[in-house]
C-alpha positions in Angstrom: -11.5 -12.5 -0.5 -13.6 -13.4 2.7 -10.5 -14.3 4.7 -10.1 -10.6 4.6 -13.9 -9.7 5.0 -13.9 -11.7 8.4 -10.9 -9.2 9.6 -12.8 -6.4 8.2 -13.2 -4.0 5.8 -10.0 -1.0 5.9 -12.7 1.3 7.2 -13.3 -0.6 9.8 -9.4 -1.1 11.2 -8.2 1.3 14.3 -5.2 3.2 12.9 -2.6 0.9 14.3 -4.1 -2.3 12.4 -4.3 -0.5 9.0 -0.8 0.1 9.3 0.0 -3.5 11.1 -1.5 -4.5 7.6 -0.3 -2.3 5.2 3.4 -3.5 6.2 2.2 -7.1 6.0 1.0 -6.5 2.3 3.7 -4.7 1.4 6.2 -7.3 2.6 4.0 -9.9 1.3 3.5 -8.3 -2.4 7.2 -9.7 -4.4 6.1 -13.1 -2.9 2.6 -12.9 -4.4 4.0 -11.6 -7.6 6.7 -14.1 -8.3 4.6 -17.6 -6.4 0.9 -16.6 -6.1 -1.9 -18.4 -8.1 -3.4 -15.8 -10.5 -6.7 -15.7 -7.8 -4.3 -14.8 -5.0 -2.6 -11.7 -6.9 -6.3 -10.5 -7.9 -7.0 -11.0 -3.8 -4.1 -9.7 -3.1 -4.1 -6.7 -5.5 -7.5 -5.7 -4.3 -6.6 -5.8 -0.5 -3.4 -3.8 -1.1 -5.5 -0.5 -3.3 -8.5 -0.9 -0.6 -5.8 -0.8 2.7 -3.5 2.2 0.9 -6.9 4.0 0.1 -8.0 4.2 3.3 -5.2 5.0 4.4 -4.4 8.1 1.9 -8.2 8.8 2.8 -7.5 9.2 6.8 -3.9 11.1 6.2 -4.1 13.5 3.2 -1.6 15.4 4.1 1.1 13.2 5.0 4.5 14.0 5.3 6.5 13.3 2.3 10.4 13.2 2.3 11.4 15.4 -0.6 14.0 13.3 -2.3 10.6 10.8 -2.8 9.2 14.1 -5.1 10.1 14.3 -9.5 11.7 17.3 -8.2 13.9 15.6 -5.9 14.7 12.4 -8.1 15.6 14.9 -10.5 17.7 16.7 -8.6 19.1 13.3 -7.6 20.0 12.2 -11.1 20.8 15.4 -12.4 17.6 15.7 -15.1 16.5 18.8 -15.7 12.3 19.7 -15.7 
């Protein structure tokens, strides 16, 4: 994982470059998944749970969209509680 250490730690990423990244890893993940050795899903893996921690760390209460909830899936598919 050093190519990552060299760009630094999530911590250490101004706002903008955590998310810069995040949408990188994201778009990168079904690639990774499908093609990757089994060291690059580990690296991978590990890079995705430290950038989205840090990120849930610095925006705790985020907005969230409510059809994204169980109570709105529910209400989307008709389930009940």
């Amino acid at each position: 994982m050093a190519e990552h250490t060299a760009r630094g730690t999530a911590g250490e990423l101004e706002d903008g470059r955590l998310l810069k990244e995040l949408e990188t890893i994201h778009r990168t993940r079904h690639e990774t998944l499908l093609h990757g050795s089994d060291d690059a899903l580990a690296t991978h893996t590990q890079r995705l749970k430290e950038l989205e921690e840090e990120y849930l760390r610095r925006h705790p209460r985020r907005a969230t969209t409510a059809g994204r909830t169980r109570t709105g899936a529910r209400a989307r598919t008709g389930a009940e509680d």
